[in-house]
C-alpha positions in Angstrom: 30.6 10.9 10.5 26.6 11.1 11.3 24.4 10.1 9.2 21.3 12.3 8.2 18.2 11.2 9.6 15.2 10.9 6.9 11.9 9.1 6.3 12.5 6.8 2.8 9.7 6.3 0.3 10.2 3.1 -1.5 9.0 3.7 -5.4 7.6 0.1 -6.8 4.4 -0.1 -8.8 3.4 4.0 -8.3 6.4 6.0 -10.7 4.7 9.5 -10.1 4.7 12.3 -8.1 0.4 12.8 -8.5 -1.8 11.4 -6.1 1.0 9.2 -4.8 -1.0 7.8 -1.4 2.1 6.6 0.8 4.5 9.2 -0.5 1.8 11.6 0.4 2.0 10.3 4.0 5.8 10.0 4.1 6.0 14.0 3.0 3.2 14.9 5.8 5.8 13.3 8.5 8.1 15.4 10.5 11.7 14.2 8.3 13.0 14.6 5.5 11.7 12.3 2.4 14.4 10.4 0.4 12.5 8.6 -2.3 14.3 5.3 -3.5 13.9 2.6 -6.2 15.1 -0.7 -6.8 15.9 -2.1 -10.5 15.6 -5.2 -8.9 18.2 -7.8 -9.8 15.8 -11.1 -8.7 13.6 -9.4 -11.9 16.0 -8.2 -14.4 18.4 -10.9 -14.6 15.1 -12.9 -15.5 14.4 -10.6 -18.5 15.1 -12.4 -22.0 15.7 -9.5 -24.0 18.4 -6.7 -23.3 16.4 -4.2 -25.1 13.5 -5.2 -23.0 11.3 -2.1 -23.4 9.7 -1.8 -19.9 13.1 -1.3 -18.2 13.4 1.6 -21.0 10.3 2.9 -20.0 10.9 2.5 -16.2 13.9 4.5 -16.9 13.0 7.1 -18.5 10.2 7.6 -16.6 12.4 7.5 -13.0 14.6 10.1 -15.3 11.6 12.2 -15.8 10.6 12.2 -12.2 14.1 12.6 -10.9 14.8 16.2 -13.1 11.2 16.9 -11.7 13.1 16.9 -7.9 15.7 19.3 -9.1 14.0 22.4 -8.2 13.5 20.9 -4.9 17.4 20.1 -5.4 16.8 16.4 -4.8 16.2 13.3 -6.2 15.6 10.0 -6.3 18.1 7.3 -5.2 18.2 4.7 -7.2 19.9 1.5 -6.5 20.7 -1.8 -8.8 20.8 -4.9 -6.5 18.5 -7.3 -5.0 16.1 -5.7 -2.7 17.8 -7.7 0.5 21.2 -5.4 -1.1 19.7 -2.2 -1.5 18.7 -2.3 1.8 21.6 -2.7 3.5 22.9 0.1 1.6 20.4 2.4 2.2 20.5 1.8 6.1 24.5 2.4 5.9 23.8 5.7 4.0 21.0 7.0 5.7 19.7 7.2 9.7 16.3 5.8 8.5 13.2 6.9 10.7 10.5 5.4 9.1 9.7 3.5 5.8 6.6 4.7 3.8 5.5 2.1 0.5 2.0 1.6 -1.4 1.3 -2.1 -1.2 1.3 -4.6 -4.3 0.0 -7.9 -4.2 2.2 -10.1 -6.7 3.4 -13.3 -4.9 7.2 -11.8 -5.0 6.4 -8.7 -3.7 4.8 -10.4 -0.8 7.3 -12.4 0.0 10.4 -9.4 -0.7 8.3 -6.8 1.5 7.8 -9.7 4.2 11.7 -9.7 4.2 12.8 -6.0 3.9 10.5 -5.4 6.5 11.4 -8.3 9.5 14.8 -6.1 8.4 13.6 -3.0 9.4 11.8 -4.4 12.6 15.2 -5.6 13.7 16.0 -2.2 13.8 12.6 -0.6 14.9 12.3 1.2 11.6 8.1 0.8 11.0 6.9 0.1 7.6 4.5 1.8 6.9 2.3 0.5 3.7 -0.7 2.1 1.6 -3.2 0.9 -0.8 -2.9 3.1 -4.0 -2.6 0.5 -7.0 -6.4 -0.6 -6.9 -9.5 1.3 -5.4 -10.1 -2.3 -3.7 -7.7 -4.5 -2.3 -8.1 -8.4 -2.1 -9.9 -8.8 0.5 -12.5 -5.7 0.8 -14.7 -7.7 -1.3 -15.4 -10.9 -0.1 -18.5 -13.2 -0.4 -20.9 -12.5 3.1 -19.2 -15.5 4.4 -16.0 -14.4 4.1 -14.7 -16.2 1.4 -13.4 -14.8 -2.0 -15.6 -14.8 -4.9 -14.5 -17.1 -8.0 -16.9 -15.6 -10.2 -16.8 -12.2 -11.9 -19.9 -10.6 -11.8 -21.0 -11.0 -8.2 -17.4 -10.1 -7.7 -18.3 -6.6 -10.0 -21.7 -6.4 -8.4 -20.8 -5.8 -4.7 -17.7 -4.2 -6.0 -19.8 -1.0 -7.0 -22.2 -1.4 -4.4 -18.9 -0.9 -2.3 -17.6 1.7 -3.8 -17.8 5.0 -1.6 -16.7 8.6 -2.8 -13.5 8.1 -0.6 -12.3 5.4 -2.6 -11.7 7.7 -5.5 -10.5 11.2 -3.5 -6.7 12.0 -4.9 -3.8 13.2 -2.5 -2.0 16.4 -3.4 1.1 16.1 -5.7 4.5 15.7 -4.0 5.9 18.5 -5.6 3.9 21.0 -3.3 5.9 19.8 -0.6 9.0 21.1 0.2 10.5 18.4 2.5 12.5 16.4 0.4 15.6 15.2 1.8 18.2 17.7 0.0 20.8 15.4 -1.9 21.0 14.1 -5.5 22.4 11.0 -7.2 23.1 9.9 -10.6 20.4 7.2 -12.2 22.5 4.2 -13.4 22.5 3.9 -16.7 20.9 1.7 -18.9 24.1 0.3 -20.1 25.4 -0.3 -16.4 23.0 -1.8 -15.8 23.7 -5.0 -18.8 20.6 -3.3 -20.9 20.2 -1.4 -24.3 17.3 1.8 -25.0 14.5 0.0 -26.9 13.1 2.0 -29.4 9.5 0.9 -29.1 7.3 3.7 -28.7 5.2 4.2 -26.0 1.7 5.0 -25.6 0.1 8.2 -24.2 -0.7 8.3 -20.6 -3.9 10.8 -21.2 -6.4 8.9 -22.6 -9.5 11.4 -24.3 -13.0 11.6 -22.9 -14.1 10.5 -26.6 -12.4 7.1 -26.2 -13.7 6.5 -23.2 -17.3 7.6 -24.1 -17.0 5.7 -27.3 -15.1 2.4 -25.4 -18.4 0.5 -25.2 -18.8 0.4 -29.3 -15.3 0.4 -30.5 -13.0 -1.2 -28.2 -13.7 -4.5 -30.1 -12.5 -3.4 -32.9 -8.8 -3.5 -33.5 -8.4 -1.2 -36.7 -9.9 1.4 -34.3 -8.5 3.4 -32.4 -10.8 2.8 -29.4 -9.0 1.3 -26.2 -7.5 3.4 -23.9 -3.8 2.2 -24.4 -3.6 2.7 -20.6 -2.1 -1.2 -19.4 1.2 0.0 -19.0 0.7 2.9 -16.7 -1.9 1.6 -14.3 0.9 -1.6 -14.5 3.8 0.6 -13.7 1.6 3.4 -11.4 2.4 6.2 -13.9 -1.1 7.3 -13.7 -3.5 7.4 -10.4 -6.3 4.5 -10.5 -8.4 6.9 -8.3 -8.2 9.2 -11.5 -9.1 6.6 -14.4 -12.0 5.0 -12.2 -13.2 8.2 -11.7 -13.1 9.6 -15.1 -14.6 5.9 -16.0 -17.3 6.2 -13.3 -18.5 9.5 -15.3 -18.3 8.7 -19.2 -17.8 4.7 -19.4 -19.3 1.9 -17.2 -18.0 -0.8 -20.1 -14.3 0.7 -19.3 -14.6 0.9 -15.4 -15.9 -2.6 -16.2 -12.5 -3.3 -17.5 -11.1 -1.8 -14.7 -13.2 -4.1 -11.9 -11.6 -6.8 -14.0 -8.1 -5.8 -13.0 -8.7 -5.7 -9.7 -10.8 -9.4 -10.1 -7.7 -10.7 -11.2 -5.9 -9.4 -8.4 -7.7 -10.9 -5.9 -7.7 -14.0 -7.4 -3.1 -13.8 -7.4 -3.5 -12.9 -4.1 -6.2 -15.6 -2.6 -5.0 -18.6 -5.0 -1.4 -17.1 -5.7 -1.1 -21.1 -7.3 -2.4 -20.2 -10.3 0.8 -18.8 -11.7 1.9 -22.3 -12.5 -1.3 -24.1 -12.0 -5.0 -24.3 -13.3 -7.6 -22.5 -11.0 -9.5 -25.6 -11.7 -7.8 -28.6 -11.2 -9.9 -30.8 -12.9 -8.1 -29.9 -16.0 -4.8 -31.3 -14.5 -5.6 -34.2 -17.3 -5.6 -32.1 -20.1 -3.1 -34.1 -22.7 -1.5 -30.9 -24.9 -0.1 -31.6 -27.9 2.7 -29.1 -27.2 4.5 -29.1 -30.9 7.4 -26.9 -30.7 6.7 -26.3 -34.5 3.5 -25.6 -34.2 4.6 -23.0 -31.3 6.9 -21.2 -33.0 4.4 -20.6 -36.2 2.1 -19.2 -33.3 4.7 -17.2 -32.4 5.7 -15.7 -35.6 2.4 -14.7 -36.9 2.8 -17.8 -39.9 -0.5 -19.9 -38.7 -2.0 -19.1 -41.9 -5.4 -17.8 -39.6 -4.9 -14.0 -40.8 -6.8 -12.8 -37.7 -4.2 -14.5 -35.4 -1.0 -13.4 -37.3 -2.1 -10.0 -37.4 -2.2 -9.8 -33.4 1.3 -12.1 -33.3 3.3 -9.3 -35.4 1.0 -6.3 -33.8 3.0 -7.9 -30.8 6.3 -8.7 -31.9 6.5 -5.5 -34.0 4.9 -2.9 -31.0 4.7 -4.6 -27.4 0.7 -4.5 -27.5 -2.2 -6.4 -29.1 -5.7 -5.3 -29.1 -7.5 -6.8 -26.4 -10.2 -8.5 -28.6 -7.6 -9.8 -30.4 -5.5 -11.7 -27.5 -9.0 -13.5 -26.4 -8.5 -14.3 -30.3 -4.9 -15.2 -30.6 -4.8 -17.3 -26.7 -7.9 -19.1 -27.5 -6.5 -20.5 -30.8 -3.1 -21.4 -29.1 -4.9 -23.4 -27.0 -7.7 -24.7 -28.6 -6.8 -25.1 -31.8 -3.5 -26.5 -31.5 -3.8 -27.7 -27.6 -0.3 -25.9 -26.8 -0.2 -25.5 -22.7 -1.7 -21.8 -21.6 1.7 -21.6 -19.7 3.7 -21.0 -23.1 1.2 -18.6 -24.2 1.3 -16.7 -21.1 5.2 -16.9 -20.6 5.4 -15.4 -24.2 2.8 -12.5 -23.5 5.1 -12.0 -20.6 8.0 -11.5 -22.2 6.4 -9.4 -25.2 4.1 -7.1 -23.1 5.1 -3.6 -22.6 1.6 -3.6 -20.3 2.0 -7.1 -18.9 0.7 -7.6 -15.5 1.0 -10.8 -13.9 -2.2 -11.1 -12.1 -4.0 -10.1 -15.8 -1.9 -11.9 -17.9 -2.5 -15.0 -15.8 -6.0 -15.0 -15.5 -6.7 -13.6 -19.2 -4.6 -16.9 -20.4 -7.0 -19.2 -18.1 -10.3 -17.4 -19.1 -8.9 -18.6 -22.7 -8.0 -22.1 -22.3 -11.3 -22.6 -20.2 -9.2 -23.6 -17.1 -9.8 -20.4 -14.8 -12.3 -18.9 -13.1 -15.1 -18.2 -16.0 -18.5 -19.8 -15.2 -18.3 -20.4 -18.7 -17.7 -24.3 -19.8 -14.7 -25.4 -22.2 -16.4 -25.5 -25.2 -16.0 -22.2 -26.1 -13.9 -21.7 -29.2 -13.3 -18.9 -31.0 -13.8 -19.3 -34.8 -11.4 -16.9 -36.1 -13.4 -16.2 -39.3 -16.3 -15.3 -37.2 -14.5 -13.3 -35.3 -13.1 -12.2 -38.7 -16.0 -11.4 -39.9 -17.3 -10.0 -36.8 -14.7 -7.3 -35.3 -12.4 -6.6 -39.0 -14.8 -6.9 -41.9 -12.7 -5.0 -43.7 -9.9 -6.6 -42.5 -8.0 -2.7 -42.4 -6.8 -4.3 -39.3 -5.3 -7.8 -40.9 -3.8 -6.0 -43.7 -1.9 -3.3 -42.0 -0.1 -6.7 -40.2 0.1 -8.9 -43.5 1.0 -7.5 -46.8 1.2 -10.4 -48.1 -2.1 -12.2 -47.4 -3.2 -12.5 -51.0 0.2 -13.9 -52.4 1.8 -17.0 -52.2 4.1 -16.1 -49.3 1.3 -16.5 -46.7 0.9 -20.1 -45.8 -1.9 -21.9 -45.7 -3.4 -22.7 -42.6 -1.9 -24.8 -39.9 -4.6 -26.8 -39.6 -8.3 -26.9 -40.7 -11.2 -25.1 -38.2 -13.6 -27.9 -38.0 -10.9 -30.1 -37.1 -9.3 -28.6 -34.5 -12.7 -28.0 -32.8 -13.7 -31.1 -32.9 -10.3 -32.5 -31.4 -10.0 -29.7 -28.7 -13.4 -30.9 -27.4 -12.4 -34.7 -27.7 -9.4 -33.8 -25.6 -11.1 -31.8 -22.7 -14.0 -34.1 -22.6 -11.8 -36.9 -22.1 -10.0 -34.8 -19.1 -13.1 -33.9 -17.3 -14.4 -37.3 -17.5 
């Protein structure tokens, strides 16, 4: 029995049909498109939780997408197994021409598309990759000599002086194409899959013009509703980068700062892909943490007795996000405070995230403990009072998160400000030499 012969887009990091660049490309070509995705095995059967609320999201969002194809009367087939598996299945199902894919720059992804593709080349099936997850990629902006930049702001500098009008033009939507390849297959479940629906709810993909105008003088503070709430869909590609920097480019330069920020920590993964289990700055090897499991797990729980901090801990625990003033807050007292390793801080935001993004995560944890790539020294430790005092005066923000701060069921702090200072500087002083 032949087999039909069709281009395959490969869905990762880019769940849309909008501005999709290399499905865009795949749907100009002369076959057939059969868009695929992988729940990816190597990932999943990582995850902690069963009700882990990204694969929900990814789910229902593929679902979404999938009931979009009907009136083209296709779909997307999607496939649970290791990418190395999927493969092989696909090429037994399909006569695969050509392989379209928008790029992503994690250490795994590098190393699975390095794979898939030496197994396409064994069977002169190009694959063909895109850049449509930043508006620059790791190396477009390098130092004059060539080398990365370690330091934001030069990094942010040339980063606009680079940026052309092409950088943020959008590609028409799939769905005014007609050449999808003409078959349909059931999504696995959730359940089949070993996972349950989380009922966490998700935030809005369209962010106003009023936030973003307003981002510069309210995104600091977390009883606000001033941040854009967009981490998980530039993380999963449910919304068009080109179409956020753009929109940021005309109301916000404080948000497309945020923005150049994302794509700083992106080059960073991909020119020192070490730093996922190691400090930028290796002088900070000697770092002796404390590491107190009890200490940890009070962190953890929003019960340090530092309101500010336990309001972000249950804000996470309780919704999958934290304000982003507040996780500078919450990771700089996890690790100053009570010297507990950045790498237990980060594996937690990791597993709590519903926007976590490696590259971010990663360098957001570092920036905190003082061991990445900030020109900043060590010695900067947040006060949480100040900051207190500073961002939720009010504290509208710490009460929503504890209704019990003024009875005797809060605990008293875990350990006194001054103190902990004091012995977080003793400690990295004594590392550094």
């Amino acid at each position: 029995m032949s087999k039909d012969r069709v281009a395959i887009f490969w869905h990762r990091r880019d769940l849309r049909w909008d501005d999709n660049t290399g499905l865009y490309a795949a749907l100009e070509g002369d076959l057939p498109v059969v868009p695929v995705f992988i729940f990816d095995k190597n990932i999943l059967d990582d995850l902690e939780d069963r009700d882990d609320a990204r694969v929900t999201f990814i789910h229902r969002t593929l679902t979404s997408m999938h009931d979009r194809l009907a009136e083209h009367k296709a779909g997307i087939h999607c496939f649970h197994a290791t990418p190395e598996e999927a493969w092989k299945e696909i090429l037994s199902i399909y006569d695969v021409g050509a392989v379209y894919t928008n790029r992503d720059y994690e250490p795994y992804a590098r190393e699975r598309d390095s794979g898939i593709e030496k197994m396409l080349e064994a069977q002169n099936i190009p694959f063909n990759t895109y850049k449509d997850h930043v508006i620059k990629e790791p190396e477009e902006i390098l130092k004059d000599n060539g080398e990365p930049y370690v330091v934001f702001t030069p990094y942010s500098r040339k980063w606009k002086e680079h940026l052309a009008e092409k950088d943020l033009e959008s590609v028409a939507s799939a769905l005014y194409f007609n050449n999808f390849h003409t078959v349909r297959h059931a999504i696995p479940s959730l359940s089949s899959m070993g996972f349950t629906e989380s009922d966490l709810p998700f935030p809005d993909d369209d962010v106003t013009d009023k936030i973003l105008r307003n981002y510069g003088e309210k995104r600091d503070f977390p009883a606000e509703n001033g941040t854009s709430r967009l981490g998980i869909h530039l993380r999963f590609g449910t919304v068009s980068i080109r179409k956020i920097a753009q929109r940021a480019k005309e109301t916000s330069e404080v948000f497309l700062n945020e923005l150049i920020w994302r794509e700083f920590y992106q080059m960073i993964l991909w020119h020192f892909p070490r730093v996922v289990n190691e400090n930028f700055h290796k002088k900070y090897d000697a770092i002796q943490w404390r590491n107190n499991p009890d200490d940890f797990e009070r962190w953890c729980t929003g019960t340090t007795g530092y309101p500010i901090v336990d309001a972000g801990m249950r804000e996470l625990n309780t919704t999958g996000y934290m304000h982003n003033r507040v996780r500078m807050i919450v990771a700089s007292f996890l690790t100053k405070h009570l010297l507990i390793d950045w790498r237990w801080g980060e594996a937690y935001f990791a597993r709590k995230l519903l926007d976590y993004e490696l590259a971010s995560n990663n360098g957001g944890w570092q920036w905190a403990a003082g061991t990445g790539t900030d020109a900043q020294p060590y010695f900067r430790i947040f006060n949480p009072y100040t900051q207190t005092e500073k961002f939720d005066k009010q504290e509208r923000y710490i009460q929503h998160w504890i209704p019990e701060l003024e009875t005797d069921n809060y605990p008293d702090p875990i350990i006194d400000h001054k103190q902990a200072r004091e012995r977080a500087l003793d400690v990295y002083k004594e590392a550094v030499g």
